[in-house]
C-alpha positions as CSV (number, residue, x, y, z in Angstrom):
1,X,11.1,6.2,9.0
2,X,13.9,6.9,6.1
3,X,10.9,8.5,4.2
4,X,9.7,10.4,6.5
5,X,13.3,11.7,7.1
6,X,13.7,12.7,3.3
7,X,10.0,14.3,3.5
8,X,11.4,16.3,6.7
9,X,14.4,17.4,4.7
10,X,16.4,15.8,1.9
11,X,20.2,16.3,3.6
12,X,18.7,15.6,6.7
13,X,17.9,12.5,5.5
14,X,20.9,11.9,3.6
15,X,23.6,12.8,6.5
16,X,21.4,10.4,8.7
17,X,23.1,7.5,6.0
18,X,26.6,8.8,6.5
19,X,27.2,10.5,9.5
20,X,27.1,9.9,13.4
21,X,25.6,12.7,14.8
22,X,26.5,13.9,17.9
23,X,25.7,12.3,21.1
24,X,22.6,12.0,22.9
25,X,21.6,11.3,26.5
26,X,19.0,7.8,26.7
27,X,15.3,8.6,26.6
28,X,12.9,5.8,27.9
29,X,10.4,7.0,24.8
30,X,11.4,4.7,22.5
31,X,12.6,2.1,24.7
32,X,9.1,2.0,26.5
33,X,7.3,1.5,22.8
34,X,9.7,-1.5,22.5
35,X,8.3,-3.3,25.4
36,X,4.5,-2.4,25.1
37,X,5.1,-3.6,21.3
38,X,6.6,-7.0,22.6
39,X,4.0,-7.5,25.4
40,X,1.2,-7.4,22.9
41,X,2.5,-9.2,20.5
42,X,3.0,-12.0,22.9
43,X,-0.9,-11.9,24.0
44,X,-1.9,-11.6,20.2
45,X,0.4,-14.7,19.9
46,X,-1.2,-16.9,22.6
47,X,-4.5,-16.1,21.5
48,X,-4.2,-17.2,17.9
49,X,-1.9,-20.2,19.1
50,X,1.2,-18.7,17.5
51,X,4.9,-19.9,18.9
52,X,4.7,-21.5,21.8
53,X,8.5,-21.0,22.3
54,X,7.9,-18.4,24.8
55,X,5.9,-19.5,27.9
56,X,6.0,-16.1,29.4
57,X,3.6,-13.7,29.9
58,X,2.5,-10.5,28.1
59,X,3.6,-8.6,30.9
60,X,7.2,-10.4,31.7
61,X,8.2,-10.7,27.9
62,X,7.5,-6.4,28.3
63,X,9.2,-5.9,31.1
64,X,11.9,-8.0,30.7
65,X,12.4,-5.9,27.0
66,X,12.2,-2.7,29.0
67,X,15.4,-4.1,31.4
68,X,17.3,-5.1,28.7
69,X,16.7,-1.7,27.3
70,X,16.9,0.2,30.3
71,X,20.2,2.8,30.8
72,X,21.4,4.2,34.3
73,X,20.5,7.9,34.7
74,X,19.3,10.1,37.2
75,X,15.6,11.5,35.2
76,X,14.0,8.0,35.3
77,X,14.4,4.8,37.5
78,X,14.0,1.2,36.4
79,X,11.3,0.3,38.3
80,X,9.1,3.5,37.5
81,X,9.3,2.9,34.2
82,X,8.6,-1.0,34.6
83,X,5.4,0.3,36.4
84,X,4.3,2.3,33.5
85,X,5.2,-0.7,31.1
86,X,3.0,-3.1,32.8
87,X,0.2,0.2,32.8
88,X,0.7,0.0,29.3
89,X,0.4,-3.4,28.2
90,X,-2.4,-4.1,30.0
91,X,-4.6,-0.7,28.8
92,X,-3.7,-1.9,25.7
93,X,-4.5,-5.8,25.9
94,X,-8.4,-4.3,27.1
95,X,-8.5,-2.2,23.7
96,X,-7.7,-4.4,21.5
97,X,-10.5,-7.4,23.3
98,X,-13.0,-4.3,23.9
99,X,-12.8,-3.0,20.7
100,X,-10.9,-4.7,18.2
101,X,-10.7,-8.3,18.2
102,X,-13.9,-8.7,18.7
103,X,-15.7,-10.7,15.3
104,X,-12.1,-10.4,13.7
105,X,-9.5,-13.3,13.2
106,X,-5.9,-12.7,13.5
107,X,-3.9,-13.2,10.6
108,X,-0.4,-12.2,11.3
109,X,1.7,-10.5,14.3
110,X,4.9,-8.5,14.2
111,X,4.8,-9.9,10.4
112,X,7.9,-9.4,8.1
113,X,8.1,-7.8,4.9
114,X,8.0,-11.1,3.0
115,X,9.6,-9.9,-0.3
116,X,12.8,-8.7,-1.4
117,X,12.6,-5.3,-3.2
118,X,15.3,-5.6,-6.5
119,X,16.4,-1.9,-6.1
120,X,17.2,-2.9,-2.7
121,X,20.1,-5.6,-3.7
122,X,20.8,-8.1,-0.6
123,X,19.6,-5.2,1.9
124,X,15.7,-6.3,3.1
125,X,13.4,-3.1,4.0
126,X,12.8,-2.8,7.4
127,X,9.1,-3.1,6.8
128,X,7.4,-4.9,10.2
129,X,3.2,-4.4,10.4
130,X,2.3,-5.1,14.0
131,X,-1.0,-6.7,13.5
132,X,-3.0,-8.2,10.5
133,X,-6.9,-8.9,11.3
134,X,-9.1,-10.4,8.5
135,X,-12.8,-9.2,9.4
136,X,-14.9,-10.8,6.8
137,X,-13.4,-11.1,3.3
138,X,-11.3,-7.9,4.3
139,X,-7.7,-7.5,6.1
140,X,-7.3,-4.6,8.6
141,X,-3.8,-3.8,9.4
142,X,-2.7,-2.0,12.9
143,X,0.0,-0.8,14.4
144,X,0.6,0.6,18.3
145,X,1.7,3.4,19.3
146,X,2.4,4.6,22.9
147,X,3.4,7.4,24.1
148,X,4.9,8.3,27.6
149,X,3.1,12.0,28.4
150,X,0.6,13.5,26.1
151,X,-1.2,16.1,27.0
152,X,-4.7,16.4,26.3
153,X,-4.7,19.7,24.4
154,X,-2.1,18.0,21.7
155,X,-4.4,14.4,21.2
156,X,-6.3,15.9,18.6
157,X,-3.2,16.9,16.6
158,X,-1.4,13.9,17.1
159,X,-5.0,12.5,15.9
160,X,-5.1,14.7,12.6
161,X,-1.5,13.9,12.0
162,X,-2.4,10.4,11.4
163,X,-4.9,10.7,8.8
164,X,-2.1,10.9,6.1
165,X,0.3,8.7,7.5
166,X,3.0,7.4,5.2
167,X,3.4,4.2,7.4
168,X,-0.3,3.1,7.5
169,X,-0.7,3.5,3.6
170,X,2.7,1.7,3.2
171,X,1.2,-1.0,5.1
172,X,-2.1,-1.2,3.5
173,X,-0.9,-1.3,0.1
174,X,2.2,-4.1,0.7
175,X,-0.1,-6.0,2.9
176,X,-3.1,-6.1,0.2
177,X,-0.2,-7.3,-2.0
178,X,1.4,-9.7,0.1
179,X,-1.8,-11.5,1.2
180,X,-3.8,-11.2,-2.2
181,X,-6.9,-9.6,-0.3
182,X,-8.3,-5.8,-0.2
183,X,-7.4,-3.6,3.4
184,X,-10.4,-2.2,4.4
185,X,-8.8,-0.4,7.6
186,X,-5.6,0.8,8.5
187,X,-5.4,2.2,12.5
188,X,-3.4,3.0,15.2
189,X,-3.9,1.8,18.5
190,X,-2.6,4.4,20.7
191,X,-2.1,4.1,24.7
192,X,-0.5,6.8,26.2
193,X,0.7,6.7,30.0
194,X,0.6,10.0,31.3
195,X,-0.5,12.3,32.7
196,X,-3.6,10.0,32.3
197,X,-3.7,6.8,31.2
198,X,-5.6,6.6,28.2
199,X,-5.8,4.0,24.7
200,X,-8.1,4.6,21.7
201,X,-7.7,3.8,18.2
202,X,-6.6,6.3,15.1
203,X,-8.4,4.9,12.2
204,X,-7.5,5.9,8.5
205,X,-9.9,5.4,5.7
206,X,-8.9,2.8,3.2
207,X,-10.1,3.0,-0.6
208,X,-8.8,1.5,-3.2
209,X,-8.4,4.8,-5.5
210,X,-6.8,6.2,-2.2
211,X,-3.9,3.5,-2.3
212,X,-3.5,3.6,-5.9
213,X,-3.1,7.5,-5.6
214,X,-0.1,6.1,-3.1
215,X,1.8,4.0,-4.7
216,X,1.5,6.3,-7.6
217,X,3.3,9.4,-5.6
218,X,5.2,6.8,-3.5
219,X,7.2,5.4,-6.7
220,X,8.1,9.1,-7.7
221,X,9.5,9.7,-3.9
222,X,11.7,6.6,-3.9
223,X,13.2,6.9,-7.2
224,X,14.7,10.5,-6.2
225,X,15.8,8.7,-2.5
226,X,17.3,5.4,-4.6
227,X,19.0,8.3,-7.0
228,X,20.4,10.3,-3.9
229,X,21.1,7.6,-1.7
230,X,25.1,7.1,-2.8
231,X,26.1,10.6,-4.5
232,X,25.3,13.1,-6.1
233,X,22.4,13.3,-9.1
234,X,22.2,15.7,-11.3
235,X,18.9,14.3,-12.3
236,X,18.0,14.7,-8.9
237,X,20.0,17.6,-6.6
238,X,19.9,17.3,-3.4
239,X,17.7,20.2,-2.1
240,X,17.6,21.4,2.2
241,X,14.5,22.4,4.4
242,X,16.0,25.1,6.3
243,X,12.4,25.7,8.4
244,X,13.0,22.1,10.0
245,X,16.7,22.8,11.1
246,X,15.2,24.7,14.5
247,X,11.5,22.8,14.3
248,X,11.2,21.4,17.5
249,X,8.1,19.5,17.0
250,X,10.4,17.6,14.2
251,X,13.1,16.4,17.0
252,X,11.9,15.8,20.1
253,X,12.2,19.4,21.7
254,X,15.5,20.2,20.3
255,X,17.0,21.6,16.8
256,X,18.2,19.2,14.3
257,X,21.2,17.1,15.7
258,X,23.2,18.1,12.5
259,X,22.9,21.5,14.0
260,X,25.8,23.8,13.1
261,X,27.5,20.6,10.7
262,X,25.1,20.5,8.5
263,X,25.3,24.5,8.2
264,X,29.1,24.6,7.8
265,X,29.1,22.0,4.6
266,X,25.3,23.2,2.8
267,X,25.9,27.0,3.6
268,X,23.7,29.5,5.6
269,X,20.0,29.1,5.8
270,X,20.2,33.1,6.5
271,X,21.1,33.5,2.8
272,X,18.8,31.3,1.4
């Protein structure tokens, strides 16, 4: 997500590190990911055998995620969005025995990025791949995604958007590392609630050369973030995407919560 914020704009990105932005009202967007993310975790766990520590089910451990999330407001009730939760969980769960785990064996869930990266100091990335299948002598690696209303006319744009995805690439490379073994696929598995209920999976084709070609372009992006992270570089200046400041596919429907700060302190996008 940082990455993606410095892709979107550089001083986005770095006033995200310093500043509070303004505030925001509670969506249940995020919140509802959480649970449908815990839920299936907890099914992947009990069918590989995995910590036993929770004896709850897939859909409790969600909706009890989704309560503890939950904030009072007027645009969505607890219990609706409990309702869409469980709706959520479960299209998911049939996925993933339909079409996924079938032939595979899982390997790792909600697994954590195992090593410490030196540039990093004591701080650990916040690097978390939902699900690692090995199918064969391969590893696949998946993540969910779930989204409360999508309508039909965008799925194939959210679908396209996926085919370079920062995240699944990150994954499939560190993963490859981690486990010593080549990632033959990297997917999403998407369920979105409304208006219709729907799950499928976003595949991304994974080569070698294409990860190599990755890593290569991902080292040159993370030096000029590490360099801009603290202050200023000359090596590297700073440099602001005025076309995302009003983008409203960028934040969720609105401009850019730095929106006119950001303006007063960089200057006017109008002179640019």
């Amino acid at each position: 997500s940082s990455v993606k914020q410095w892709l979107t704009c550089p001083e986005f990105w770095r006033l995200s590190k310093a500043w509070e932005p303004r505030a925001a009202g509670w969506t249940p967007h995020q919140s509802a990911g959480t649970a449908i993310h815990a839920g299936v975790a907890q099914h992947l766990r009990e069918l590989a055998g995995m910590d036993q520590s929770c004896q709850e089910s897939p859909l409790v451990v969600a909706q009890q995620v989704m309560a503890r999330e939950y904030q009072e407001q007027e645009t969505w009730g607890l219990d609706g969005l409990q309702e869409l939760v469980a709706k959520g969980v479960k299209r998911l769960i049939r996925l993933l025995e339909d079409d996924i785990l079938p032939s595979a064996t899982i390997v790792a869930v909600e697994y954590p990025d195992p090593v410490q990266d030196p540039r990093l100091g004591t701080q650990r990335l916040h690097r978390v791949v939902d699900c690692i299948l090995a199918r064969g002598d391969r590893l696949e690696v998946w993540d969910w995604k779930s989204k409360i209303r999508l309508d039909e006319a965008y799925l194939g744009e959210t679908t396209r958007a996926v085919l370079h995805s920062w995240q699944l690439l990150d994954y499939s490379w560190h993963a490859g590392q981690w486990f010593n073994q080549r990632v033959s696929t990297a997917a999403h598995g998407l369920v979105v609630l409304g208006p219709k209920l729907l799950a499928q999976v976003i595949p991304v084709t994974i080569t070698q050369e294409r990860l190599i070609q990755w890593h290569k372009d991902a080292e040159r992006i993370w030096e000029i973030m590490w360099s801009q992270a603290d202050r200023y570089s000359e090596a590297w200046p700073n440099w602001h995407n005025w076309e995302a400041c009003s983008d409203r596919h960028l934040h969720y429907g609105k401009e850019c919560q730095f929106v006119p700060l950001c303006h007063q302190i960089c200057g006017n996008e109008t002179l640019a």
